[in-house]
C-alpha positions in Angstrom: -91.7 -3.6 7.2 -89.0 -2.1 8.4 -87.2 1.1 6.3 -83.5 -0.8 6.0 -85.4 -4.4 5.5 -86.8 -2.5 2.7 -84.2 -0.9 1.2 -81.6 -3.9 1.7 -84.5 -5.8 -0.8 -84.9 -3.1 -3.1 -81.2 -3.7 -3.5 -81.1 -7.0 -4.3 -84.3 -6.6 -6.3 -82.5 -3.8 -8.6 -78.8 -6.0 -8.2 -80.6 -9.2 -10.0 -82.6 -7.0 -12.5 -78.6 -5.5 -13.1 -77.4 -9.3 -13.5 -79.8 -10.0 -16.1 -78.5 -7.2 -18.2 -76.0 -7.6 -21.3 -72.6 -7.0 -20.4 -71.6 -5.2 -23.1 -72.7 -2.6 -25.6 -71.9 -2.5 -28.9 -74.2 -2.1 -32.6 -71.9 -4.8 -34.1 -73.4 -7.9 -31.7 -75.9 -8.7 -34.6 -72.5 -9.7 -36.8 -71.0 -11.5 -34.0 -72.4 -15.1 -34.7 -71.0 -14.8 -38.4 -67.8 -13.7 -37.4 -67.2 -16.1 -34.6 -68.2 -19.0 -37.7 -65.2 -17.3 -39.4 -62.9 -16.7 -36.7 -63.4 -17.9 -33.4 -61.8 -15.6 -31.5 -65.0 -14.1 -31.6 -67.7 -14.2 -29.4 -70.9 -15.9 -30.7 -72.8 -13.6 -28.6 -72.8 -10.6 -25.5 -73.5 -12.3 -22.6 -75.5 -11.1 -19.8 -73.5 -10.0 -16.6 -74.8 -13.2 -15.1 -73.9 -15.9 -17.9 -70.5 -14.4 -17.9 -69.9 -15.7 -14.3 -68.0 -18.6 -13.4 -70.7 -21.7 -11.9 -69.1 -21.2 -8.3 -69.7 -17.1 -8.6 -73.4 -17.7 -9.8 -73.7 -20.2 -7.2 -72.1 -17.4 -4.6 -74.4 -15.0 -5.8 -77.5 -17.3 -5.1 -76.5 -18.5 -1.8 -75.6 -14.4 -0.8 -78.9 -13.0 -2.2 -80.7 -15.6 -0.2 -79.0 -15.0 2.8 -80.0 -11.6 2.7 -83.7 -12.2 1.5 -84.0 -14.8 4.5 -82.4 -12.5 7.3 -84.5 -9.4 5.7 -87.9 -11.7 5.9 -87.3 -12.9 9.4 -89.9 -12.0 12.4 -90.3 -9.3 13.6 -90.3 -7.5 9.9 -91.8 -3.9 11.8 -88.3 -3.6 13.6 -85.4 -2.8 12.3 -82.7 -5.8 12.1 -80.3 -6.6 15.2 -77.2 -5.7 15.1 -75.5 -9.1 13.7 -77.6 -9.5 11.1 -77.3 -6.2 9.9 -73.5 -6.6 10.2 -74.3 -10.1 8.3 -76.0 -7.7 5.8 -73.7 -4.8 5.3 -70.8 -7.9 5.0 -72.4 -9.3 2.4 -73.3 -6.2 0.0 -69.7 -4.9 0.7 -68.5 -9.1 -0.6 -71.2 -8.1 -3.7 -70.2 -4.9 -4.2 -66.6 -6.2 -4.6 -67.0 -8.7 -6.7 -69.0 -6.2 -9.1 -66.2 -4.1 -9.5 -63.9 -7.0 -10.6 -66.4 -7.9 -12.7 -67.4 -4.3 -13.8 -63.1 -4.2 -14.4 -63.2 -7.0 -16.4 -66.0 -6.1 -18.7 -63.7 -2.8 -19.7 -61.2 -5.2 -21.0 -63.5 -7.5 -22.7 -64.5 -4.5 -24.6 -61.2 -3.2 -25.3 -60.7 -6.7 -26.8 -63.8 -6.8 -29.2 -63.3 -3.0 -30.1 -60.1 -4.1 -31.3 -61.2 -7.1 -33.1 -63.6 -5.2 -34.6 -61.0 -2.7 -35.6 -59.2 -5.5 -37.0 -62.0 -6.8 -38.6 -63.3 -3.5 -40.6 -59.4 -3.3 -41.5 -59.7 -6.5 -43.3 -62.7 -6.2 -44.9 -64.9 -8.5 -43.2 -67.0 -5.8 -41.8 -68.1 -2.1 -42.7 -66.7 -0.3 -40.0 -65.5 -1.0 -36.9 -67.7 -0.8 -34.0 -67.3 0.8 -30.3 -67.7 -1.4 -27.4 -68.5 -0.5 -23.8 -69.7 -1.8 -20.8 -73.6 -2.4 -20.5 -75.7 0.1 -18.0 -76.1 -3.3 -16.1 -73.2 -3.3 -14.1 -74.0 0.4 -13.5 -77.7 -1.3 -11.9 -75.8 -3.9 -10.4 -73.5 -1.4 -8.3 -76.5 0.5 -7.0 -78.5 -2.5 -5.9 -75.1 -3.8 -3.8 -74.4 -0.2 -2.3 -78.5 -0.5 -1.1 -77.4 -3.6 0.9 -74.4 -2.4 2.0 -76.1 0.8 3.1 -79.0 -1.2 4.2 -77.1 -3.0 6.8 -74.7 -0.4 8.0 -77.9 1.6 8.7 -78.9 -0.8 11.4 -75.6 -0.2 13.4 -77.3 3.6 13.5 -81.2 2.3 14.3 -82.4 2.7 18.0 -83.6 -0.3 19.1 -87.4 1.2 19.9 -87.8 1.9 16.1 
């Protein structure tokens, strides 16, 4: 198989094994089904990067990761991809890559949120302390595996055909 067929499917091996990662950090998720019974403004839960998708994202995702799998796969696998699909390839990690950075944003201020609930929380009593929040090592995963196909398919723009 070809070096940037590989590499654009370690990418989206390493992006799905990023989606499947909690999207935030924090030591007080073991008190957050008891405090969203008391309150729900809480969360009941940290959900993984990929439950806190909307349904047309995940369903995005799918269709993108398969599009790359599919155009990655295709005959002749020993030479390195034509140019459209690897344009096809680098558009679509750049479109991944995006989106992982809005969602990479939006997990900052999710925890800014539930560090402050928590703050408020501790303040009142209803907890011991007040616990830090951050953003999981997931989206961190996620990144690399989109910048792989991104870098995957721009790579083919640079690949002599006789490779």
């Amino acid at each position: 198989m070809h070096r940037n067929r590989l590499i654009a499917l370690a990418g989206v091996i390493i992006g799905i094994i990023g989606l499947f990662m909690k999207s935030l950090d924090t030591d007080g998720e073991e008190l957050l089904p008891a405090l969203n019974a008391s309150n729900p403004d809480f969360p009941d839960g940290v959900p993984t990067i990929w439950g806190g998708l909307d349904l047309w994202a995940q369903w995005a995702v799918v269709i993108l990761i398969i599009a790359v799998v599919v155009i990655c796969l295709r005959p002749v696998i020993s030479e390195a991809l034509d140019r459209n699909s690897s344009m096809i390839v680098a558009v679509i990690g750049v479109a991944l890559l995006a989106y992982a950075v809005v969602k990479w944003m939006d997990a900052g201020d999710k925890a800014d949120t539930l560090q402050a609930a928590f703050a408020q929380a501790a303040g009142a009593g209803a907890i011991p302390g007040a616990f830090e929040v951050s953003r999981s090592v997931g989206f961190l995963i996620l990144i690399i595996g989109t910048v792989l196909v991104t870098f995957a398919g721009a790579m083919g723009f640079m690949s002599s055909d006789d490779e």
